[in-house]
N, C-alpha and C positions, 0 to 999 in steps of 0.2 A: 759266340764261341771264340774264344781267343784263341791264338797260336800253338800256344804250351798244352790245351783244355785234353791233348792226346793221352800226354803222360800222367793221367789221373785215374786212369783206368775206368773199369767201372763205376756205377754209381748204387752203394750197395741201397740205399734209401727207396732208389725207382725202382730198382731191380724187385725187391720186395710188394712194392706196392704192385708192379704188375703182376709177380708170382699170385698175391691174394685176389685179385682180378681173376685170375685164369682157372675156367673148372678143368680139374682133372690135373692140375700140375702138381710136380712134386717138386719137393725143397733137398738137395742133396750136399751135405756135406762132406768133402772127401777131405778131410783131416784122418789125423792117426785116430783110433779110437780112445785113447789117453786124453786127446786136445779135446775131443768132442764131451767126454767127462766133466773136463773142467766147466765147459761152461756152452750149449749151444743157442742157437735161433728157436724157438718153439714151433715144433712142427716136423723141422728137418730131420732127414735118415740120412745116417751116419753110413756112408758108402766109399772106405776111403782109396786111392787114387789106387795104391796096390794092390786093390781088389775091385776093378772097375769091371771086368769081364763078366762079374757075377750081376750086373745089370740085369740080366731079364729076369733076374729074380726079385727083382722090385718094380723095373719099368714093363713088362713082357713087350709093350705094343711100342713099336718103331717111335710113331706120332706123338708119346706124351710129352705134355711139356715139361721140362726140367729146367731148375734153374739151381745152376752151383755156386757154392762157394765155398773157399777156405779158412785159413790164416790173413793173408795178404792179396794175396786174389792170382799169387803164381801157378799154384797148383790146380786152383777152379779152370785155369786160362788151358792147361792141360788138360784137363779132365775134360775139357768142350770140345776140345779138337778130335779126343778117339773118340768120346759119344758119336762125333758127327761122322768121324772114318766108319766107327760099326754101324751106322746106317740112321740114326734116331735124327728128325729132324726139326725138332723144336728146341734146342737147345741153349740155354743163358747164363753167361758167367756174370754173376751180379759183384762180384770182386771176395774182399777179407771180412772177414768176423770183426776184423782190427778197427774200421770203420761204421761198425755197429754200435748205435746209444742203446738201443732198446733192451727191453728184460732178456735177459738167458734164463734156461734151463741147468738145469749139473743133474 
């Protein structure tokens, strides 16, 4: 790990590969739902950042695992911190869409 290896943020590559590892997790992206149109992760539910309260209507149970992410990976970095204030304790910001090769959805 080198010096700088901080400012790189997540790694949305492992971030996913553990998400598909993990029974019972979910994939959440809190983008606008426009951004989520254009183009998302296949799988992910579209939960965006100003509308995170409505969580238990997709997570109910504290425990599941989640792992977010956005555009650039600022918003996911948000979205992890109130997941984890309202109580949920599996929580993972895998970073931006932006750093995504894989197939999308629209």
């Amino acid at each position: 790990m080198g010096f700088l290896d901080f400012l790189r943020g997540p790694n949305m590559d492992s971030g996913l590969t553990q998400y598909r590892q993990t029974p019972g997790a979910l994939l959440l992206d809190v983008r606008t739902p426009e951004e989520y149109a254009e183009g998302h992760i296949p799988g992910a539910q579209n939960l965006p950042l100003q509308t995170l309260q409505d969580i238990a209507a997709v997570a109910p149970a504290k425990d599941t695992p989640l792992f977010v992410y956005c555009h650039s990976g600022a918003r996911s970095g948000q979205a992890t911190g109130l997941l984890q204030r309202m109580g949920y304790t599996h929580v993972t910001n895998i970073g931006g869409i932006m750093h995504y090769h894989g197939k999308v959805e629209r």
